[in-house]
C-alpha positions in Angstrom: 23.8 7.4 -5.8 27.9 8.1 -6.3 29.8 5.2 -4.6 31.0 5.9 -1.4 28.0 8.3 -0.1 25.3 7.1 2.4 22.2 7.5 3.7 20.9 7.2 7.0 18.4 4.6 8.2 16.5 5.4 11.6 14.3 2.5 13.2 12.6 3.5 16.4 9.9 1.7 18.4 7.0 4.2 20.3 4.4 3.7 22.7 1.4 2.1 22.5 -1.0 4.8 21.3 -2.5 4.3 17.9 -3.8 7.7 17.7 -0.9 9.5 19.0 1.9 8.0 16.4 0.1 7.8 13.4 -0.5 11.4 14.2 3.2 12.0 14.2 4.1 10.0 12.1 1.7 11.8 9.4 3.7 15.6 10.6 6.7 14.1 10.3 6.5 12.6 6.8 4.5 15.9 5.5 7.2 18.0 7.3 10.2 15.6 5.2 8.4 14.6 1.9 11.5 13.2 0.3 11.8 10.6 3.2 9.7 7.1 3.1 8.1 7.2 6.6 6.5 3.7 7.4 3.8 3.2 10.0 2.7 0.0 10.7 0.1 -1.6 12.7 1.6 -5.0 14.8 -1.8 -5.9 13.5 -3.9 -4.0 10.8 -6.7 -4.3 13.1 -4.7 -1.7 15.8 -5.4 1.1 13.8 -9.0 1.4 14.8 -7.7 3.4 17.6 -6.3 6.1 15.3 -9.6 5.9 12.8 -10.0 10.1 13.7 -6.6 10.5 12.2 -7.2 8.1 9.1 -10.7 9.9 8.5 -9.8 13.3 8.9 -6.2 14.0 7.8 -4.7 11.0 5.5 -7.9 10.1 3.7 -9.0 13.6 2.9 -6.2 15.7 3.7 -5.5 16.7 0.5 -9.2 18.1 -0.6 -10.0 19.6 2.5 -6.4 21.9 3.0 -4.5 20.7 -0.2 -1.9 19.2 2.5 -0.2 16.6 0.4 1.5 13.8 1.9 2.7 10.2 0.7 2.8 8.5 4.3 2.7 4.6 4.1 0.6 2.6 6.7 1.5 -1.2 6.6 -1.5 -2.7 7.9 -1.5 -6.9 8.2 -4.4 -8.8 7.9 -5.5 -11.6 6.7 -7.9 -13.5 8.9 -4.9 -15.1 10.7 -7.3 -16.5 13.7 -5.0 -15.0 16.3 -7.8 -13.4 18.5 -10.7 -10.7 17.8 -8.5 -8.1 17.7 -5.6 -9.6 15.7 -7.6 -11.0 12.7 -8.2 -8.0 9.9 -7.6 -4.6 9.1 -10.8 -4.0 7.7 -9.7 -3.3 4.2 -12.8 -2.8 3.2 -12.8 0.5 5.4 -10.4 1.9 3.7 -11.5 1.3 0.6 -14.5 3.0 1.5 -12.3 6.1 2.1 -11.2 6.2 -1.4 -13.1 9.1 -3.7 -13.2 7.1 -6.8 -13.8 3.4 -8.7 -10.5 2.6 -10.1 -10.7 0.2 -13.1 -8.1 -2.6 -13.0 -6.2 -2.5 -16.8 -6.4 -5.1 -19.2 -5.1 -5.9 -22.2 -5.0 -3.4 -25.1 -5.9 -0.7 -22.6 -3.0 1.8 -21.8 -3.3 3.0 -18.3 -1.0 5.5 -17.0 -0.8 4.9 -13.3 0.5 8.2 -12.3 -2.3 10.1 -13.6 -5.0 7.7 -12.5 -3.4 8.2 -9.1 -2.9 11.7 -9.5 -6.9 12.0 -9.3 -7.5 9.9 -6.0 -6.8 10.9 -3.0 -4.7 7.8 -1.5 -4.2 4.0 -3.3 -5.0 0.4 -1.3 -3.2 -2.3 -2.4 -2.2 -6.1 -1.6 0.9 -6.8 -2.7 1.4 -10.9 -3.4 5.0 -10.7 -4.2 8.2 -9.5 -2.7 9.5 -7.8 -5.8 6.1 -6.0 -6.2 5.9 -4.5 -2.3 9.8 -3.5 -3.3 8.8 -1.7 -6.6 5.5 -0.8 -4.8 8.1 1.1 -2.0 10.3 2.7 -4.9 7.5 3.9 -6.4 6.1 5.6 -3.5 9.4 7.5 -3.4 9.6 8.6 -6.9 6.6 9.8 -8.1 6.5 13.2 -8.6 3.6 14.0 -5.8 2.8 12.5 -2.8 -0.5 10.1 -2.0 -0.5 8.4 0.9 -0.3 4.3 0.6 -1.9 1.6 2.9 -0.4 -1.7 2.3 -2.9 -4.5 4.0 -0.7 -7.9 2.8 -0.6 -10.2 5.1 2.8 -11.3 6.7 2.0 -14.6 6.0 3.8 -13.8 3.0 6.8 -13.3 4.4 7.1 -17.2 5.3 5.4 -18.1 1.9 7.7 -19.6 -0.9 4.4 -18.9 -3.5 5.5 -15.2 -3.1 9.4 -14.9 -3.4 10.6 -13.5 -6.2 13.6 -14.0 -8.5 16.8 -11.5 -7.4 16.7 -10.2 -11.6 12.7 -9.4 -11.1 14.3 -6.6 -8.6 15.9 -4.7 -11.3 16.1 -3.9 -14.8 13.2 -2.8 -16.5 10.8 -4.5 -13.7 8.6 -2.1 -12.1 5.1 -1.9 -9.7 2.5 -3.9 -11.2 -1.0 -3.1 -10.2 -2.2 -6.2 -11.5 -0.6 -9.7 -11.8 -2.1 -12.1 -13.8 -3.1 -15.4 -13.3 -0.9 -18.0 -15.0 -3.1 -20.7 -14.9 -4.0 -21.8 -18.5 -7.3 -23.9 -17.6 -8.6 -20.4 -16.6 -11.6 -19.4 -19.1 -10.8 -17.0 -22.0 -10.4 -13.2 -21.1 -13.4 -12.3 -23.3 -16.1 -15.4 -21.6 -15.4 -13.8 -18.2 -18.7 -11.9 -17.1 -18.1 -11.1 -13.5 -14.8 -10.9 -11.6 -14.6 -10.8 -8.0 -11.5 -9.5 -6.0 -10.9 -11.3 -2.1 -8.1 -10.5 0.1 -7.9 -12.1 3.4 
């Protein structure tokens, strides 16, 4: 962006009515596709209340009226023990909602992630690092279609120094990594590993 030119930032707070917001919400960033339009749940779990929405229009949206749309839905979780309603967003829900079995890349495999996300129909992710939710945010914003994006991490991150990030890992040739490996080296070898099971909470 020239020097000197700006853009506008609105942040507005709305009623309490899960199913009535995410609804607008959903026109509004279809009706302005170039815009990043966030919706987030105080508490993942508060979007059971706009589960008709979800279902019907983000999830499947896109197959049903080929109505694209790249809305975000920030949804915390993570088991935090702050009451039965304040406790999960039920990731597994939505992950139920996707239309296909994404393989995670490894090694020696060269996964484009625009066309594998081309083909679903929205992504799920848990971002464990600040500069990954930043590149996950940019990424959202330049592709060159839109998908919408739920974004379960927990903001228990926020106050955790395990996931900071260095200010250079915001820039340069850094970008949204869909996997981030584990850099402990008593791990077993890549090719012993039989079974590998993903938990977020």
């Amino acid at each position: 962006m020239p020097q000197g030119q700006r853009r506008n930032f609105i942040a507005s707070n709305s009623h309490l009515s899960e199913f009535a917001v995410l609804g607008y919400e959903l026109g509004y960033s279809q009706a302005n596709p170039n815009s990043l339009c966030l919706w987030e749940a105080q508490f993942g779990d508060f979007a059971n209340g706009a589960q008709v929405i979800i279902d019907q229009f983000i999830s499947s949206g896109e197959a049903k009226w080929n109505v694209k749309n790249g809305l975000v839905m920030l949804l915390p979780h993570g088991y935090d023990g702050q009451g039965p309603e304040h406790s999960s967003s039920r990731m597994e829900r939505y992950l139920q909602l996707c239309d296909q079995d994404d393989t995670v890349p490894h090694d020696g495999v060269n996964y484009d992630n625009k066309d594998i996300l081309k083909n679903s129909n929205m992504q799920v992710v848990n971002c464990s690092t600040a500069a990954n939710y930043f590149h996950l945010l940019r990424t959202q914003m330049r592709l060159p279609f839109r998908k919408p994006l739920i974004v379960v991490a927990p903001k228990k991150l926020l106050r955790y120094k395990g996931a900071c990030s260095e200010i250079e890992e915001f820039s340069g040739e850094n970008e949204w990594s869909r996997l981030i490996k584990d850099q402990n080296s008593a791990l077993v070898a890549p090719d012993k590993v039989r079974k590998v099971i993903i938990c977020s909470g």
